[in-house]
N, C-alpha and C positions, 0 to 999 in steps of 0.2 A: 690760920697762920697770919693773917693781913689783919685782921678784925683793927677797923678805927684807925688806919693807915691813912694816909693824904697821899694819893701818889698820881704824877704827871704822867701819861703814856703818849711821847709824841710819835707822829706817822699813824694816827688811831684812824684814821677813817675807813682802814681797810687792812687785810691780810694779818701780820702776826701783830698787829699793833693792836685790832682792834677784837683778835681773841683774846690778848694780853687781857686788856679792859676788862671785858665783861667777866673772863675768869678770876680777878681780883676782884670785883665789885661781886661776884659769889663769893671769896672768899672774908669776905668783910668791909673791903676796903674801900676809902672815897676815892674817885678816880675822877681826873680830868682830862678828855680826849682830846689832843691839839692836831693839828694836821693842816698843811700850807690847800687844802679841799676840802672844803665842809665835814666836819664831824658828826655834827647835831644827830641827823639820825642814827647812827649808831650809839651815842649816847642817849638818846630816845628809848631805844630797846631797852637801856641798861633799866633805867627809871621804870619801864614800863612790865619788868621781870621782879621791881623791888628792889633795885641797886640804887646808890647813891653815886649820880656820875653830872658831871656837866661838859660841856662841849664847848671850847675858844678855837676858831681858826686861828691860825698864825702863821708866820714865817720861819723857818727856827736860824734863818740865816740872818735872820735880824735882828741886836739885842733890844730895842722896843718892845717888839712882839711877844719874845721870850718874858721877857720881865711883867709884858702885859699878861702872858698865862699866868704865870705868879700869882700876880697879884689878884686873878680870879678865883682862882685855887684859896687864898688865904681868907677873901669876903665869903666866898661858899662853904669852906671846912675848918678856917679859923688856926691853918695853920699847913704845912708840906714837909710831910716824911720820905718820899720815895720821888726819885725821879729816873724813869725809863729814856734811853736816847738812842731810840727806834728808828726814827726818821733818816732814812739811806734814798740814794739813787743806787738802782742794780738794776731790778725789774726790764726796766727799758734801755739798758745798755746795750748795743750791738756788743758781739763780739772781735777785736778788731787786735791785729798786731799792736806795739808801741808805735810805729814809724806814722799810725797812719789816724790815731785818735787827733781831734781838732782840738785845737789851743782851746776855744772857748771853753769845749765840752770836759776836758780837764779840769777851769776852772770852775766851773759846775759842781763837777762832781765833790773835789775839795772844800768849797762854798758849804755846798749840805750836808759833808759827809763828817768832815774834820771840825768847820769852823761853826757847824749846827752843834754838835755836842759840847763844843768847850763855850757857845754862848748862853747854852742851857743851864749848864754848870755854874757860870757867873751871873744866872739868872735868878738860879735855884738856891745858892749857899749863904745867901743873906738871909731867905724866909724860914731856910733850915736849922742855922744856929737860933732864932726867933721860936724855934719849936724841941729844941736844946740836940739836936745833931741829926743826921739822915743816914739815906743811902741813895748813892747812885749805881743805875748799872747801864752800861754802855752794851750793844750790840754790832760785835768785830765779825768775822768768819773763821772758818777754818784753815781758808784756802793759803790766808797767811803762812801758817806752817806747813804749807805743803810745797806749794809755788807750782803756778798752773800759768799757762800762758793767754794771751787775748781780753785781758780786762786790767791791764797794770795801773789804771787811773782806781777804779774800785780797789785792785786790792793794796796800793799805795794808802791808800785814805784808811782802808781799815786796819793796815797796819798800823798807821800814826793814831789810831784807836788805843791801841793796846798801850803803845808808847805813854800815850797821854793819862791813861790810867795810872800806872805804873810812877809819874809824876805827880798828879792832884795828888797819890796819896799823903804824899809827904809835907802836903803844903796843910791837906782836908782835916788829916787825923787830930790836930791840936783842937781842932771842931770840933770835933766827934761825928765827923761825918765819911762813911764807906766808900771806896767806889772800888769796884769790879767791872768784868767784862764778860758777857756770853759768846762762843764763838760757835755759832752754829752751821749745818751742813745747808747743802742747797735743800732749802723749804721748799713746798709746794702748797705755796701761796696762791693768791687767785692773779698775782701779776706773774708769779714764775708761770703758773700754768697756763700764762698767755704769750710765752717766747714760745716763735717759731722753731719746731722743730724738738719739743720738748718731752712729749709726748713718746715720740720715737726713742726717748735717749733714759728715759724712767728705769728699765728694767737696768739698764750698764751701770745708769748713779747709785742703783740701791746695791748690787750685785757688787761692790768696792768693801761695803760698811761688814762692820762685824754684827751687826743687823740688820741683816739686807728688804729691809721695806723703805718704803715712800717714809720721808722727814716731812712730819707737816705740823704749820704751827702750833697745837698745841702741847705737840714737847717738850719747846721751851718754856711756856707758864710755870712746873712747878721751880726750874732752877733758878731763875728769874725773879718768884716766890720768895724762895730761899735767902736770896743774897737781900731783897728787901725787906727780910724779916728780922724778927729779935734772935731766930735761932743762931743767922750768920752774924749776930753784935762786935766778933772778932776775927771776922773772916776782910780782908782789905786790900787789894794788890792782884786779886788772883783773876783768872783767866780760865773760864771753865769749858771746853770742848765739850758741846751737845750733840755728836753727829754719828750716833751710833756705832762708833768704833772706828769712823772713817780714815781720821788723823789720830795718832796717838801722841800728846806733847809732855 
């Protein structure tokens, strides 16, 4: 599905970023693992299974950074098809009313969550028209259409996710470049399954879904697949719910 793809997966160092990865680098694809934590070893695996992958730390809050994966991505594969925009803070969020999240930690989360995907995006859409158009795909949640209480700074940020999809298109499409969003349930990632308390709460998260098992990353790979592929070439704007039934939009 991916064969000879050039695709960015940032937040790869770990959990769904860095199944992303290696299941597109099986799938064919050239993959560049970024992540504000060392990648390298896991890009390591990929080469050392027979994938085609390299490793840039970065910042993705920083357009340098961003533009420096780039440009790594173009000297390794001679050009970028796909860019994933993985990279969130959630994982290590308390859960906390609105009255009582701290100003910084708002701007944090807004920092990586909002201004990391749209620096990617103006990271990404110069080396893409250069390789005659792309695809992006952003990772939102669910929780958006649902509205849950005690993370309003996360699901703030992933709303303006969707939002900002729903915009690039209109600017991207004279490109010929995609952009989509996945909104996936709560993964059980190896940071999910490092909140306190989480373990206890497994059976009631799955027990909601119209599929009541554990969401775990690689579910999302093939949808994710999909929209970076040739099959979705006219697919643009949309918003795909991965969470086995949980929210219906």
């Amino acid at each position: 599905m991916l064969d000879g793809k050039r695709i960015i997966i940032t937040g790869a160092a770990q959990g769904i970023g860095v199944v992303m990865a290696q299941s597109f680098a099986a799938m064919g694809a050239k993959v560049t693992l970024t992540d504000i934590a060392d990648p390298s070893a896991a890009a390591e695996k990929i080469t050392a299974a027979g994938g085609d992958a390299i490793a840039v730390q970065g910042d993705v809050t920083s357009l340098s950074e961003c533009e420096a994966v780039v440009a790594a991505t173009e000297e390794a594969f001679g050009g970028l098809d796909g860019l994933v925009c993985n990279a969130a803070l959630f994982a290590t969020l308390p859960a906390q009313p609105y009255d009582e999240i701290e100003e910084d930690m708002w701007d944090k989360v807004m920092a990586v969550n909002v201004k990391g995907p749209w620096l990617g995006t103006r990271a990404a859409v110069p080396a893409m028209e250069r390789s005659g158009g792309g695809s992006i795909v952003m990772i939102s949640t669910n929780r958006i259409f649902h509205g849950y209480p005690d993370l309003l700074h996360y699901d703030a940020s992933k709303g303006a996710v969707l939002t900002m999809v729903r915009s690039l298109i209109r600017e991207l499409g004279p490109k010929n470049i995609r952009v989509n969003t996945i909104a996936p349930g709560l993964t059980m990632s190896e940071g999910v399954l490092a909140r306190e308390g989480i373990q206890d709460r497994k059976g009631a998260i799955a027990a909601v879904r119209s599929l009541a098992r554990d969401q775990l990353p690689e579910d999302l790979v093939g949808p994710t697949a999909f929209f970076l592929s040739d099959h979705a070439g006219f697919v643009t704007g949309q918003s795909l719910g991965v969470d086995g039934g949980g929210v219906i939009h």
